[in-house]
C-alpha positions in Angstrom: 13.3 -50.9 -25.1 14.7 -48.1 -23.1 13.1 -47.4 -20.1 11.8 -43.4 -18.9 14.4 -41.5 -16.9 12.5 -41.7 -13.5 11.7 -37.7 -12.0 13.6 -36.3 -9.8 10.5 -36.7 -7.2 12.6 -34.5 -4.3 12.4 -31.6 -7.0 8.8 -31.9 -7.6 7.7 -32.2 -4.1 9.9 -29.3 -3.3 8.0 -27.4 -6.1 5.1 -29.4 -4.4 5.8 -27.5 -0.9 6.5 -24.2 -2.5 3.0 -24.1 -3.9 1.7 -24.9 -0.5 3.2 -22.5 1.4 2.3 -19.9 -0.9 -1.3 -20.7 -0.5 -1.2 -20.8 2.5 0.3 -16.9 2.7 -2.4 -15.9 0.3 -5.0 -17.6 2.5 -3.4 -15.6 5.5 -3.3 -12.3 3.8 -6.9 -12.4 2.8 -8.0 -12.8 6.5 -8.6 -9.3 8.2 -5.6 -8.4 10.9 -7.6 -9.6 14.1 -8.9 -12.7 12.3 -5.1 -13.7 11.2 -3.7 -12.9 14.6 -5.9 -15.2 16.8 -6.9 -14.0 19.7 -7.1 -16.4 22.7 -10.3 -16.6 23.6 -13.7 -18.6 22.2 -15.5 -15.4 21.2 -12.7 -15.6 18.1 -13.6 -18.7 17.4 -16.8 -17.5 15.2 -16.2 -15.4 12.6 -19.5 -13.9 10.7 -19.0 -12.8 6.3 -20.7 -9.6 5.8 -21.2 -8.9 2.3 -20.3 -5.8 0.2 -23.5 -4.7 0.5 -23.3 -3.5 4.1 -20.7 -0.5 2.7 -23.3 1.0 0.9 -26.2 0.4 3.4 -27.5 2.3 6.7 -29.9 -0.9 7.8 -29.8 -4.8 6.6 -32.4 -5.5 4.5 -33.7 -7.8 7.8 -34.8 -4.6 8.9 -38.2 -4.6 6.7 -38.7 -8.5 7.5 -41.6 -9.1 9.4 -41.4 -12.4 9.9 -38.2 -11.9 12.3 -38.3 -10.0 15.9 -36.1 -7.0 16.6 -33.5 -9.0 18.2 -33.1 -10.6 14.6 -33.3 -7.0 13.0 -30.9 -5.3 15.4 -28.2 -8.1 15.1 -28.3 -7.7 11.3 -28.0 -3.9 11.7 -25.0 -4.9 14.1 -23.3 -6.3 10.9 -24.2 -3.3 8.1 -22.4 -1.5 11.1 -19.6 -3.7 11.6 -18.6 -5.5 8.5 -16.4 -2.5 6.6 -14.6 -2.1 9.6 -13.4 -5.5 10.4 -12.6 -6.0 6.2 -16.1 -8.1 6.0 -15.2 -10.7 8.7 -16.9 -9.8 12.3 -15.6 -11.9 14.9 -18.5 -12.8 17.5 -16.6 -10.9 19.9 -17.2 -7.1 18.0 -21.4 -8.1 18.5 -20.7 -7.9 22.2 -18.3 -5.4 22.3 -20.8 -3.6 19.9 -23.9 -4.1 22.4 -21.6 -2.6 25.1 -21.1 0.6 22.9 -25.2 0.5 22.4 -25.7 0.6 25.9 -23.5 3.6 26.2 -21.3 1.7 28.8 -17.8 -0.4 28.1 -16.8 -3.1 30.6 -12.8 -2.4 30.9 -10.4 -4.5 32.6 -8.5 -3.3 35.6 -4.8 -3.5 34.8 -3.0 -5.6 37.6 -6.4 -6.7 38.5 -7.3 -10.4 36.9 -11.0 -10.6 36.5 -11.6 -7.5 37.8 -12.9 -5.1 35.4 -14.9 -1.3 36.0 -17.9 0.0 34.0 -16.5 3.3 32.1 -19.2 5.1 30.2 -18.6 5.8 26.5 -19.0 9.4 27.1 -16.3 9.3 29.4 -13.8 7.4 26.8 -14.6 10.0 24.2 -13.6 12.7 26.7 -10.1 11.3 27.4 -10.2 10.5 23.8 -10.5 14.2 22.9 -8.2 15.4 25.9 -5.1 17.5 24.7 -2.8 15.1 25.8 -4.2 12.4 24.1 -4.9 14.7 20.4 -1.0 15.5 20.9 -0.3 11.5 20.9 -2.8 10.5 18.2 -0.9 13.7 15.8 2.5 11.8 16.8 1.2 8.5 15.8 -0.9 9.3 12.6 0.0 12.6 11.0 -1.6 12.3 8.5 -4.7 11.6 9.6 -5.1 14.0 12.7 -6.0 17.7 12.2 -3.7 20.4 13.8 -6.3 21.8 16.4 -7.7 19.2 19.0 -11.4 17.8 18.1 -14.0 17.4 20.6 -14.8 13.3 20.3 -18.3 12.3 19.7 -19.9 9.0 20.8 -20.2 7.5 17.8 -16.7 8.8 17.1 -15.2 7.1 20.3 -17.1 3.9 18.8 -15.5 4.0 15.9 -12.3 4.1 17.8 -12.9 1.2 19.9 -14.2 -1.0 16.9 -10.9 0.2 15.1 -8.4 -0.5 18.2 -10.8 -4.1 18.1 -9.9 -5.0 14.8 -6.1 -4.4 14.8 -6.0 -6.5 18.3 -5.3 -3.6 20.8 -8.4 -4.2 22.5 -9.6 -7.6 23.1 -13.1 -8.8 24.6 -12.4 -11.7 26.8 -14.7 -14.4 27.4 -16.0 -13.0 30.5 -17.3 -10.1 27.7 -14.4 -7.6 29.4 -12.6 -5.3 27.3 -8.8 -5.7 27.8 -6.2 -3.1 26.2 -3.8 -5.5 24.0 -0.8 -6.1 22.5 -1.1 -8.4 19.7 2.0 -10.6 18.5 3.5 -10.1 15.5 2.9 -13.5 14.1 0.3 -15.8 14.2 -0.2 -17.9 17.3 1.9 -15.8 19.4 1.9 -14.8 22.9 -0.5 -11.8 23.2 -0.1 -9.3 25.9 -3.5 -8.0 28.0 -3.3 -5.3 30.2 0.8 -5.0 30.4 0.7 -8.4 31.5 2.3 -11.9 28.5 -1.6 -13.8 28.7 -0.9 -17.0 26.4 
């Protein structure tokens, strides 16, 4: 009786390792840009699923609950707000940058500075926001997304921003709940760069 030609087992598990590895790209491409990136600090280390229901809605359902208290309520407003933009996966860190915004007042590091960090009112941001200077570098950088005349910038506008700039990984709330300006790297686990300075 002849016996089976045995597989060629390095081909398979080569097939084996391809499959893997795309997987795993797939699995990275579904997370959102901050989530895939991972930030270096523990308020990245909870991430919060927000349902496609919070692109259509203006409160969470919560809202009408009366068994919870309006901490409860105002956290699950937090996420209606938040999920579209960080692509339905809120990082613990955008709840605190997001009570920051609330309270009208953002808690920016001072560049040089470590641990040092001044209170700069929102209003304030959305001024320099909608400064000439600033309108002429957003046109340079986005085209075609910034009008030819300069736009005053609203509050809610400069909140926008900062949630937008939070979920690509230019800004980054530290675990001291300080807002550092950032340069993510350009591959997972990289070394991130916070305030002009190489972090970890």
């Amino acid at each position: 009786m002849a016996s089976k030609p045995k597989k060629n087992r390095s081909a398979r598990d080569k097939q084996l390792e391809r499959q893997r590895a795309q997987r795993q790209a797939r699995k990275l491409q579904s997370l959102s840009p901050l989530q895939r990136l991972q930030p270096p600090f523990k308020l990245y280390e909870e991430w919060f699923h927000v349902g496609d229901y919070a692109k259509d809605a203006i409160v969470h359902s919560a809202r009408f609950d009366d068994r919870l208290d309006d901490t409860a309520k105002d956290l699950a407003d937090a996420f209606v707000r938040l999920g579209p933009r960080y692509h339905g996966v809120v990082p613990k860190a955008a709840v605190f940058l997001d009570q920051q915004i609330q309270e009208g007042v953002i808690h920016m590091a001072v560049p040089g500075e470590p641990g040092s960090y001044q209170d700069v009112p929102l209003i304030e941001m959305a001024a320099g926001v909608s400064s000439p200077d600033t309108q002429e570098e957003l046109r340079r950088l986005r085209p075609d997304e910034m009008p030819e005349d300069s736009m005053p910038m609203t509050d809610e506008g400069a909140a926008m921003a900062l949630h937008e700039l939070h979920a690509l990984g230019y800004l980054i709330v530290d675990d001291d709940f300080v807002v550092n300006v950032a340069f993510p790297p350009k591959t997972p686990g990289g070394k991130w760069w916070l305030n002009g300075q190489a972090e970890r």
